[in-house]
Phi, psi and omega in degrees: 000135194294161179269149190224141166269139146355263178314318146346280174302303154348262205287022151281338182089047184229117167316139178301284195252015127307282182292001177262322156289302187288012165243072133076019173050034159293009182227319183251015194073190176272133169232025163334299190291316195271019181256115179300310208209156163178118189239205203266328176262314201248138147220141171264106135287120187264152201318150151261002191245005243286156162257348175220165181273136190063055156242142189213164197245150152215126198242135169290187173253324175276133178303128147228131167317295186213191205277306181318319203266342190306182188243149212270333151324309174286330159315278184313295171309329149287349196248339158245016170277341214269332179263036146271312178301286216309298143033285193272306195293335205274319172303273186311334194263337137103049184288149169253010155186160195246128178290127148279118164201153153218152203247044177286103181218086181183188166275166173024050147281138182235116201273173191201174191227129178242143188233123253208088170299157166219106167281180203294284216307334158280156156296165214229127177127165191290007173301318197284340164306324207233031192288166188301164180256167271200133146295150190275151179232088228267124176228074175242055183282295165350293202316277184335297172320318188282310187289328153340258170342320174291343200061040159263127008266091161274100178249127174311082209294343190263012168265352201264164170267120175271132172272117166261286177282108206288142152282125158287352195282300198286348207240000162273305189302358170276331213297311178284344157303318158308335186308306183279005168276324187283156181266357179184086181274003172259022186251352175266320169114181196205087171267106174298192161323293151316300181316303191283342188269309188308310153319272158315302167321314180269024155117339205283171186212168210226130143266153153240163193189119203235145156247096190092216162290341180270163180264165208233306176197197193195134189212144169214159171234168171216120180346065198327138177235165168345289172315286178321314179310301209296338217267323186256016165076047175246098198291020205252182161263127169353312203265006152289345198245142188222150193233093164318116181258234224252129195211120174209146208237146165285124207296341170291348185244359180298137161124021205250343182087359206305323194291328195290311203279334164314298163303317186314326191267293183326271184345328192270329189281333183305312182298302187315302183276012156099014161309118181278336218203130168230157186214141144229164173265172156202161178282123194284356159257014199233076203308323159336285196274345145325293181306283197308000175280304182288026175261301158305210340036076152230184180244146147319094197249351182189153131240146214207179189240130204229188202270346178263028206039241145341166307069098146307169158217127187269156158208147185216142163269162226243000000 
């Protein structure tokens, strides 16, 4: 899609920043990295344009014109959201104060609250509303500190968009950004191409789970087989048993609860399609995912050495 400028749009009579969300941030670009917060009403963001190092907008997402147009519950909740971030930001930017204001005055505006840090080293006064602007400088340890403080991301996973029928194209390359994230990536497994086509075809099935366009996480099961039973010692019929396969989160989203809720949903599906008996393997080091199995209830029935090596193998009824 060709790129429209503001003003463009303005004098179409089409709000900016409306229309900046719904194309894909064709007008003022992606500010994924730069989002601080983000809920069902509000995201919170830091300027890509700044006037301080932490300057930062808080916007609604439903068009309003000004402060005069919010509904007064939504008023009252930005406002005392806006002195929490100001808060946070004054404590991370080590600031000696955060300016607040908002200038929605203008066409097809939309509003927002902009919080202006002022360091020691500046004057005091309305001068800092308007200081020259700034390149952007992406800082993210800051970013982490802020949202972290904010409880972002606490995400509902029945709030996120699910992809069932998946791109393997699109849904290996998130697998391997995760990968390049981990400190030990051979504990996610390397299901090629083939594998995964092979996979689908005999029934097993992959969720994605997206907020907007980025991907958030991803989980899938597979069908039990003869082979497999024999392989984890199990003593059941094929058609009772299901194998939670590979379940991994984007590392900008961790700390969300995403794998418990994952399993959680695998469980309902699992019931649903009449699975008596659910199984995972996990790395007898990767406690993280330990803890959240025996959370599920599910137990430790064995370990074994399999060609990706070590294994626990969990099982739990359903």
């Amino acid at each position: 899609m060709e790129k429209i400028t503001n003003k463009e749009l303005t004098d179409r009579g089409i709000c900016p920043t409306c229309y900046d969300r719904e194309h894909n941030h064709i007008v003022y670009g992606d500010n994924k990295n730069q989002m601080l917060y983000e809920d069902k009403e509000i995201e919170c963001f830091l300027c890509n344009n700044p006037r301080a190092r932490g300057h930062t907008i808080i916007s609604t997402k439903k068009h309003y014109k000004d402060m005069l147009e919010l509904p007064d519950e939504l008023c009252k909740s930005i406002y005392i959201f806006a002195k929490k971030v100001m808060s946070v930001l004054k404590e991370v930017y080590q600031a000696e104060s955060i300016y607040l204001c908002t200038m929605c005055d203008g066409p097809m505006n939309h509003f927002h609250v902009q919080l202006i840090p002022r360091y020691k080293e500046e004057k005091r006064g309305s001068k800092n509303f308007v200081k020259p602007r700034k390149e952007y400088i992406e800082e993210p340890e800051k970013i982490k500190e802020i949202r972290k403080s904010l409880d972002w991301n606490k995400i509902n996973i029945k709030d996120l968009i699910v992809v069932e029928k998946i791109n393997i194209d699109q849904y290996i390359k998130f697998r391997e950004q995760v990968k390049e994230t981990m400190n030990y990536p051979e504990w996610l497994g390397d299901f090629t191409r083939e594998d995964i086509e092979l996979l689908l075809q005999e029934n097993s099935k992959i969720w994605v789970y997206y907020s907007k366009e980025i991907p958030i996480c991803s989980m899938m099961i597979i069908p039990a087989t003869k082979k497999s039973l024999i392989k984890f010692e199990l003593n059941y019929k094929v058609q009772e048993v299901i194998d939670y396969g590979p379940m991994f989160v984007n590392p900008n989203y961790i700390g969300n609860n995403l794998q418990y809720q994952m399993l959680r949903e695998l469980d309902e599906i699992s019931r649903k399609k009449g699975y008596r008996y659910a199984v995972v393997t996990v790395h007898p080091d990767n406690m993280y995912s330990i803890r959240n199995l025996e959370k599920d209830k599910f137990k430790l029935i064995n370990t074994k050495n399999f060609e990706r090596g070590t294994r626990n193998i969990y099982l739990k009824e359903l």
